[in-house]
N, C-alpha and C positions, 0 to 999 in steps of 0.2 A: 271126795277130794283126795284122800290119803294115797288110793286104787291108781287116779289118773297123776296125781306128784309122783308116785315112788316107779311108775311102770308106765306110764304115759297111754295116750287116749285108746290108739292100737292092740295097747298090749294088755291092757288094763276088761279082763272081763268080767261078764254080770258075776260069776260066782265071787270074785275077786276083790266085788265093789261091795254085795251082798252080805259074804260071808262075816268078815267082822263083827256085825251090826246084830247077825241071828238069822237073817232073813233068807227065804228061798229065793231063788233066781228069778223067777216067775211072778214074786210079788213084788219085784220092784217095776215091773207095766202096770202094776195099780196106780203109781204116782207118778210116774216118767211114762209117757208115750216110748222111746224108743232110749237109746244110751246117747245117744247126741244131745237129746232133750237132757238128760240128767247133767251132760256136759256143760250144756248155757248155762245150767244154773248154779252151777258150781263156778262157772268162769265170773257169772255175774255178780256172787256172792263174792270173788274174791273183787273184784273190777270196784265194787263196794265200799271193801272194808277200806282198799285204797285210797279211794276217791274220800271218803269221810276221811283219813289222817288229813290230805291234804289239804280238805277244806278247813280243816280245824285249827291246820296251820298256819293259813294266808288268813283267817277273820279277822284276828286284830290286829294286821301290818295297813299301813297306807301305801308306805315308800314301794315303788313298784319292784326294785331289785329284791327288799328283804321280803317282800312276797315271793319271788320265784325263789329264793333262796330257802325260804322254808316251804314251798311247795314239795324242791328237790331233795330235799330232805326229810321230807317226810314219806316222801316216794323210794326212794332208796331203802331208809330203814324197813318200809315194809317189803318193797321186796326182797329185802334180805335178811327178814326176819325165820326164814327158812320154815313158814305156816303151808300147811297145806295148800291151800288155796290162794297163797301170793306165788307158791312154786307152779300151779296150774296156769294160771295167768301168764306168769314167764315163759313159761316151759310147753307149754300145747301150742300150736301153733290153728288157724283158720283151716288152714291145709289137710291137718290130720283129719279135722273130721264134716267133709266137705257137704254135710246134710244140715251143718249146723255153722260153717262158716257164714252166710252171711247175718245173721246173730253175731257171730263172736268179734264181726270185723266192726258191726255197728256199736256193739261195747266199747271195744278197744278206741272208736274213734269219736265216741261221745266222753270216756274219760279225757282224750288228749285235749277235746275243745276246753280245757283248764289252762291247758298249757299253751294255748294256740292264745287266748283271752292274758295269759298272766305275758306274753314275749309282744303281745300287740301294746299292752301299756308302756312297755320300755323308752326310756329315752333313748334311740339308737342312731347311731349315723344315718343318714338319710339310704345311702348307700348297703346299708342290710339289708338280705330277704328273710324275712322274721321268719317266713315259714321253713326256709334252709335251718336256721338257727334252732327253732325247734325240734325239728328233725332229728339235728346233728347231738342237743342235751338229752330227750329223752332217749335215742338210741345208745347215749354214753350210759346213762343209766341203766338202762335197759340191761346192755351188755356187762355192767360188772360184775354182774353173777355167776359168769363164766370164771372171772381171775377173783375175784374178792376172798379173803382169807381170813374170816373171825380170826382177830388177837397177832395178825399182819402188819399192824403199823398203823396204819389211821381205821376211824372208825365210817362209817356210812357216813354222818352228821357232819365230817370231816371230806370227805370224799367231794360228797357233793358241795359243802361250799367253796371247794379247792373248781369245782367244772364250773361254778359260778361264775367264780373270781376270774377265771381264765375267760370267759365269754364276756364277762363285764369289762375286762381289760384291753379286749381286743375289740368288741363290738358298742360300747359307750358312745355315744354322740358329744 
C-alpha cells in the first residue's frame, strides 16, 4: 500500500513494494499472480476499512439526513486520514492499471451503492435527480484531498457537514 500511496501504481515497482517487508521481488508471485492482483487487494483493503467507518456511522441514526451526514463524515475523515490505503483508493485511478480496472471499478461502485441507498432515503423535492446529487457529494468529497489542509480551519467532521447542510438547504423537499 505504502509503494503504490507514495509513488503510484506505474511507478510503484515489485522491488519497491517488496523491499520494505525483506522480500525478494520474485516471492511476491507466490501470493499476488501479477502486481495488478496485489493492486485489488490493496484498493479493496482500503475500499474496506472505508466502507466499515461508514457503516459504523449510519447504524444507530434513523433520520435519513443524520445518516448521510455521518456517512460523509465518516468518509472524509478517512479519506483524509492520510493511511496508506485511503491514499491508494483516492489516488490510483481504474485507468492506471487497466488489467485490474474492472475489479477496481466494481469496488469503487459497490462502496457508492451506500451512498446511492443513503440519497434514495432523502426527503427531496420531487424535482431531484438523486443520482446527479450523489454524484455531485461524493465527488465533493472525493476532491478535497486536493485543497484540504490539516490545521486550515475546519476539520473533515466539519467540512463535510458544512456539504451537507448546503445539499440539505438547497435540495430538502
Amino acid at each position: 500500500a505504502r509503494a503504490f500511496a507514495e509513488r503510484g501504481f506505474a511507478a510503484a515497482s515489485v522491488r519497491d513494494i517488496v523491499g520494505p517487508v525483506g522480500m525478494l521481488p520474485g516471492s511476491l508471485y507466490c501470493h499476488f499472480a501479477t502486481k495488478e492482483a496485489l493492486l485489488a487487494a490493496v484498493y479493496r483493503e482500503g475500499v474496506e476499512r472505508i466502507g466499515g467507518a461508514v457503516d459504523a456511522a449510519v447504524a444507530p441514526l434513523a433520520d435519513p439526513w443524520q445518516r448521510l451526514e455521518a456517512a460523509c463524515v465518516a468518509h472524509l475523515t478517512s479519506l483524509l486520514d492520510q493511511t496508506d490505503y485511503s491514499q491508494v483508493v483516492i489516488r490510483v485511478r481504474p485507468s492506471d492499471a487497466p488489467a485490474a480496472a474492472v475489479e477496481l471499478v466494481a469496488l469503487r461502485d459497490a462502496y457508492e451503492k451506500r451512498f446511492a441507498r443513503l440519497v434514495a432515503a432523502l426527503p427531496l423535492a420531487r424535482r431531484t435527480d438523486r443520482s446527479m446529487l450523489r454524484l455531485l457529494l461524493v465527488g465533493a468529497l472525493n476532491w478535497s484531498q486536493t485543497w484540504y489542509r490539516e490545521g486550515g480551519g475546519a476539520t473533515p467532521a466539519q467540512i463535510a457537514r458544512r456539504f451537507v447542510g448546503v445539499l440539505r438547504s438547497s435540495a430538502a423537499a
